[in-house]
C-alpha positions in Angstrom: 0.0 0.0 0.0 3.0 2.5 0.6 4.5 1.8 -2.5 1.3 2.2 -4.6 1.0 5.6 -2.5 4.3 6.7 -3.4 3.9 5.7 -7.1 0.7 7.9 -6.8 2.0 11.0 -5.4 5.0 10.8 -7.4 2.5 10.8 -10.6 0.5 13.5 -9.3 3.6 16.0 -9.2 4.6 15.0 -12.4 1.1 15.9 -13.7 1.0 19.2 -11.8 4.3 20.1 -13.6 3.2 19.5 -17.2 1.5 22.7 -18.1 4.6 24.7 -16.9 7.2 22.5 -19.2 4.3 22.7 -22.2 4.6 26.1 -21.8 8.5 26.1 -22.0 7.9 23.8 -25.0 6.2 26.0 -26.6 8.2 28.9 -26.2 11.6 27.2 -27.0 10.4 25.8 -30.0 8.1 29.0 -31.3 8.0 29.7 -34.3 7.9 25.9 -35.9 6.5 27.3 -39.0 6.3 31.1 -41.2 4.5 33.4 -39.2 2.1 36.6 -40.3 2.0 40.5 -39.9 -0.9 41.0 -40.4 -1.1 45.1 -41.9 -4.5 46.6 -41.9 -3.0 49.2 -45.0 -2.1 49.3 -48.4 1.7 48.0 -49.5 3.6 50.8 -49.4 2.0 52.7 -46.4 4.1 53.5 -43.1 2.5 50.5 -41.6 3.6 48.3 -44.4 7.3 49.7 -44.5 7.5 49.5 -40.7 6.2 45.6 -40.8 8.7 44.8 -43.4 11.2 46.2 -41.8 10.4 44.2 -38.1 9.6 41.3 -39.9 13.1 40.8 -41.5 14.6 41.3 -38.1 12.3 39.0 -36.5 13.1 36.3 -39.4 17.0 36.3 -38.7 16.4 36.3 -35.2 14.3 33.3 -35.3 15.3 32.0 -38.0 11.6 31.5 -39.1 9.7 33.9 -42.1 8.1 36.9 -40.6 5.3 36.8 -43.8 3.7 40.6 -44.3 -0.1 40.2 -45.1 -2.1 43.0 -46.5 -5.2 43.2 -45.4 -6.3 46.9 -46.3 -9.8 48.2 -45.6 -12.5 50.1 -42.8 -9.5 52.6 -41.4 -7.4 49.1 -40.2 -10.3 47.4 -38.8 -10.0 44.1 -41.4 -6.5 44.1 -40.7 -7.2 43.9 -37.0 -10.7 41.7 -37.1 -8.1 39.2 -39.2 -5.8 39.2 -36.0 -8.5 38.8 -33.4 -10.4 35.9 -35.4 -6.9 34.2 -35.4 -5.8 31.3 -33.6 -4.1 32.5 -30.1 -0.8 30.8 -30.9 2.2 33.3 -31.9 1.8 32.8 -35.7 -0.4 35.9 -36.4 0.4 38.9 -35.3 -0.6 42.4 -35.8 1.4 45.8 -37.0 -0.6 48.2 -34.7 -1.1 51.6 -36.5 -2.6 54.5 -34.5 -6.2 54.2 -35.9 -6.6 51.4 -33.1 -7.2 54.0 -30.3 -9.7 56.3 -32.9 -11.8 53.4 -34.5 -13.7 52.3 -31.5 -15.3 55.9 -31.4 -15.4 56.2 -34.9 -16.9 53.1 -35.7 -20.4 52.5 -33.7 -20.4 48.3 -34.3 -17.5 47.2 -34.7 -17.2 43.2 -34.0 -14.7 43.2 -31.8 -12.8 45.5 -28.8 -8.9 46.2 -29.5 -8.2 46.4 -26.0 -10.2 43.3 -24.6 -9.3 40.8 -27.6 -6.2 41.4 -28.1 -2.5 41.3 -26.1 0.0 43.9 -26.7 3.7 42.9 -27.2 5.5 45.8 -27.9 6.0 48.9 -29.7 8.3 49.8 -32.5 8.2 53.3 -33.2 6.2 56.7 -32.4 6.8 58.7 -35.4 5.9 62.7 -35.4 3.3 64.6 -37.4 4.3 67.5 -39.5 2.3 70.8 -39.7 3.2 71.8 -43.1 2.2 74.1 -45.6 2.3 74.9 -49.3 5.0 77.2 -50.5 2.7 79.3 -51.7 0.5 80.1 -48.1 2.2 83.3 -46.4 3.6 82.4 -43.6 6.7 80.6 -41.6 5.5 80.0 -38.0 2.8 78.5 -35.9 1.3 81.3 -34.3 1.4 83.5 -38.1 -0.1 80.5 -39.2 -3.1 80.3 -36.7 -3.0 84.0 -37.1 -3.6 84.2 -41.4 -6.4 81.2 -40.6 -8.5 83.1 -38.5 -8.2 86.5 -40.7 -9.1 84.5 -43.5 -11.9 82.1 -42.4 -12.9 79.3 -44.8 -9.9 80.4 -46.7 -7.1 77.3 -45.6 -7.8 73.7 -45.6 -5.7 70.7 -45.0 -5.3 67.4 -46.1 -5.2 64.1 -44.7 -5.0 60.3 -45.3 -8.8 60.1 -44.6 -11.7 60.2 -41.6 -10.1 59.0 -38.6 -6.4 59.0 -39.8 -3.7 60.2 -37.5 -3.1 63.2 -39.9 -7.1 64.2 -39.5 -6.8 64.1 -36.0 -4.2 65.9 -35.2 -5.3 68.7 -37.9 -8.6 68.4 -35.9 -7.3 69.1 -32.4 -5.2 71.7 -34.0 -8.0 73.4 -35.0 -9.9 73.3 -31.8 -6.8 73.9 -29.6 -5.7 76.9 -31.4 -9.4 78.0 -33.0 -7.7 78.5 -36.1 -10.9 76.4 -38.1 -9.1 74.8 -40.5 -10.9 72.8 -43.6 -10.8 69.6 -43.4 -10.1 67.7 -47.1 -10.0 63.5 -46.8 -8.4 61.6 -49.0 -7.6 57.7 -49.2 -4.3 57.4 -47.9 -1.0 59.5 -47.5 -0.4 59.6 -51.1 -3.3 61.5 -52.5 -3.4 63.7 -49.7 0.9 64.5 -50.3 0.5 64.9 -53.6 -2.8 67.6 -53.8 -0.8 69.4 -50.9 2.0 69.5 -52.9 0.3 70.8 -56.1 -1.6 73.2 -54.2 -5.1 71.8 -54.1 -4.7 72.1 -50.1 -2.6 74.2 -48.3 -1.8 72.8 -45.3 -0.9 68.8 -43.9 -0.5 67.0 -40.7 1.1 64.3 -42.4 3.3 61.6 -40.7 6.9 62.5 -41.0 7.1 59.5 -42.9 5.4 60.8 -45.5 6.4 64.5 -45.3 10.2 64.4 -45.1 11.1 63.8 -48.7 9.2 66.7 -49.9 10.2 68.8 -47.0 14.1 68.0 -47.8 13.1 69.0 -51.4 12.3 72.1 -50.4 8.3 71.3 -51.9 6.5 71.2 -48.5 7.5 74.3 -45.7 7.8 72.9 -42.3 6.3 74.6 -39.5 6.4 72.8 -36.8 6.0 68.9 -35.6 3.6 67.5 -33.2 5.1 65.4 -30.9 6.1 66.9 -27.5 10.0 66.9 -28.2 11.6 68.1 -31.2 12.5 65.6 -33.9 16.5 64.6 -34.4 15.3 64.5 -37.9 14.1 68.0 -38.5 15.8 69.6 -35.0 15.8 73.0 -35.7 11.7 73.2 -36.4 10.4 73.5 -33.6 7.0 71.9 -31.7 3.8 72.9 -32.0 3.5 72.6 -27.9 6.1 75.5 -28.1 3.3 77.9 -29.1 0.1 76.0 -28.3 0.9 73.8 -24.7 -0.2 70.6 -24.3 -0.6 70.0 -28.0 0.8 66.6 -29.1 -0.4 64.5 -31.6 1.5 61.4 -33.1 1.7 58.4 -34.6 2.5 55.1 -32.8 3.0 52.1 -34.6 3.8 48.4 -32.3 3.3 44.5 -32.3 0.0 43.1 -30.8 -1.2 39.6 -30.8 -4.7 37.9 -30.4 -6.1 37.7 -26.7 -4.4 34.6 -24.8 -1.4 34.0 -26.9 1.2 32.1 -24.8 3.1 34.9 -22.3 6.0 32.8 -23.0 5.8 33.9 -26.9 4.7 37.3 -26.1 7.9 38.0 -23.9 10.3 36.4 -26.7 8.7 38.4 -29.2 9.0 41.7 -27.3 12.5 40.7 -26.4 13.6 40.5 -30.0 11.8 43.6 -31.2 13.7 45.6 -28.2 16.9 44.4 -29.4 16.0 45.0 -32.7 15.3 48.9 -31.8 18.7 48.9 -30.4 20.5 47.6 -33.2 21.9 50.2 -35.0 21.2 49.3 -38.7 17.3 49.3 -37.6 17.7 52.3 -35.3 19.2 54.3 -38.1 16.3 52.9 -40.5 13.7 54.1 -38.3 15.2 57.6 -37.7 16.0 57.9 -41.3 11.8 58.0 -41.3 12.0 60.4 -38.5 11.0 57.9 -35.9 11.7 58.0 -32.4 11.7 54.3 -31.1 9.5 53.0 -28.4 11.1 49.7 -26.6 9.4 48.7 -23.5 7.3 46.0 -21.9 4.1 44.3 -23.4 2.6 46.1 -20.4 3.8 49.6 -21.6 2.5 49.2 -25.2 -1.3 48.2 -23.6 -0.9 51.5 -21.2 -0.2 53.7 -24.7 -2.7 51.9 -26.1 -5.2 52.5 -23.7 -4.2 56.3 -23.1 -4.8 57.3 -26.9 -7.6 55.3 -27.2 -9.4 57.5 -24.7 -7.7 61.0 -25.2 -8.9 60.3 -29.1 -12.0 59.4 -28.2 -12.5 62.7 -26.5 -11.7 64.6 -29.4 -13.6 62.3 -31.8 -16.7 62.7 -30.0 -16.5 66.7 -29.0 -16.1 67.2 -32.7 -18.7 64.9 -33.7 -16.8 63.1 -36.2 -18.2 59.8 -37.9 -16.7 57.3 -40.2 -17.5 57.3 -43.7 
């Protein structure tokens, strides 16, 4: 009888360890197979470049393909419905763009909620806005800037990459902040929008760096100012717009996510590689060669950004009564 007992306790701890060493398994072995970015844009947009650029780390790294999949459509929300809907098992993942924290305001019945279904793993970059004008408006500063908007009312309009973009947004609390009552013009996607601003059609963008910083290094695009909080390494002598209107920030973030219940154990590899990969100097000069500013930090930090925009965007979204298309 004591040696049946013994044979039984010694099973029972065996079974008590098992989901700890599957969980190991899992982790040391992740990824057994090509896994997917899922990117909720068009190729060739700053969601796309940034995934392709993380994904070719991420594929030395683990010596696995980091496959970019373009699911375009509903400001992101395929993209992200694709992730959601997706087994919770490390081999699809999600290149966050910024329109996570605006769609849930924007969009009244949307299938699923970003922050509940999904789990953060880190973020990649937070890349600056531009307030920029056509060579041909009459002015070189913020505050002349606010100042020739508000003696010429329905006079300046500016562009952006559509309803609910970054670039609307951050034209949009502009224009509140600063009651300089700006037109807003949408377009679909950063192209469009660069190219009427650039011909004139529009005179003033709140583009992405990204998008802006060819055109400004060409001299076709005057610089004013850039939204983020700190100045830009890229740009460093324009200065911010929080110089002349405090408290104004308005950026865009770009990170990892994966669906709800994916393995911690592949979440923290996963967010350990893409911190290295932001400290490796080929990618670091990559992303500030776009103007980005890199944003390393836990899975727990990414979900706390998330979370923060999603409901200072909200804010905005609703006092301006703005609805999706």
């Amino acid at each position: 009888m004591g040696l049946g007992r013994r044979h039984f306790l010694h099973l029972a701890a065996g079974a008590a360890t098992l989901p700890v060493f599957s969980g190991i398994a899992r982790a040391e072995n992740y990824p057994a197979r090509p896994v997917r970015i899922i990117v909720g844009f068009a190729a060739g947009s700053t969601s796309d470049i940034l995934a392709r650029l993380i994904g070719q780390w991420l594929s030395v790294r683990f010596g696995q393909q980091f496959v970019v999949e373009n699911r375009p459509g509903a400001g992101g929300n395929v993209g992200a419905e694709t992730m959601v809907n997706a087994p919770a098992d490390g081999y699809t993942l999600l290149l966050v763009p910024p329109a996570v924290a605006a769609n849930p305001t924007l969009y009244e019945h949307l299938s699923f909620d970003f922050i509940r279904d999904t789990t953060p793993v880190g973020g990649i970059v937070r890349v600056p806005n531009v307030v920029e004008v056509h060579p041909s408006v009459p002015v070189k500063t913020i505050p002349e800037l606010i100042a020739y908007a508000k003696a010429n009312p329905g006079k300046l309009s500016f562009a952006s990459a559509g309803i609910g973009t970054a670039s609307h947004l951050a034209g949009q609390l502009f224009s509140t902040m600063t009651g300089a009552n700006l037109q807003h013009v949408p377009y679909r996607g950063d192209g469009p929008a660069m190219a009427d601003l650039i011909a004139g059609q529009v005179q003033v963008g709140f583009a992405t760096m990204t998008a802006s910083i060819a055109y400004i290094r060409a001299d076709r695009l005057r610089p004013l100012a850039v939204c983020t909080i700190k100045r830009s390494e890229a740009l460093p002598d324009i200065p911010t717009v929080a110089e002349f209107v405090p408290g104004f920030e308005a950026s865009s973030w770009f990170g990892v996510a994966a669906p709800r219940r994916t393995p911690v154990e592949i979440i923290e590899r996963l967010n350990r590689e893409i911190n290295a990969g932001l400290a490796d100097p080929t990618v670091n000069a990559r992303l500030a060669d776009m103007g980005g500013m890199p944003l390393p930090g836990s899975p727990a930090d990414y979900g706390k950004l998330i979370a923060g925009e999603t409901e200072k965007w909200g804010k905005v979204i609703r006092a301006a009564g703005i609805k999706a298309e």
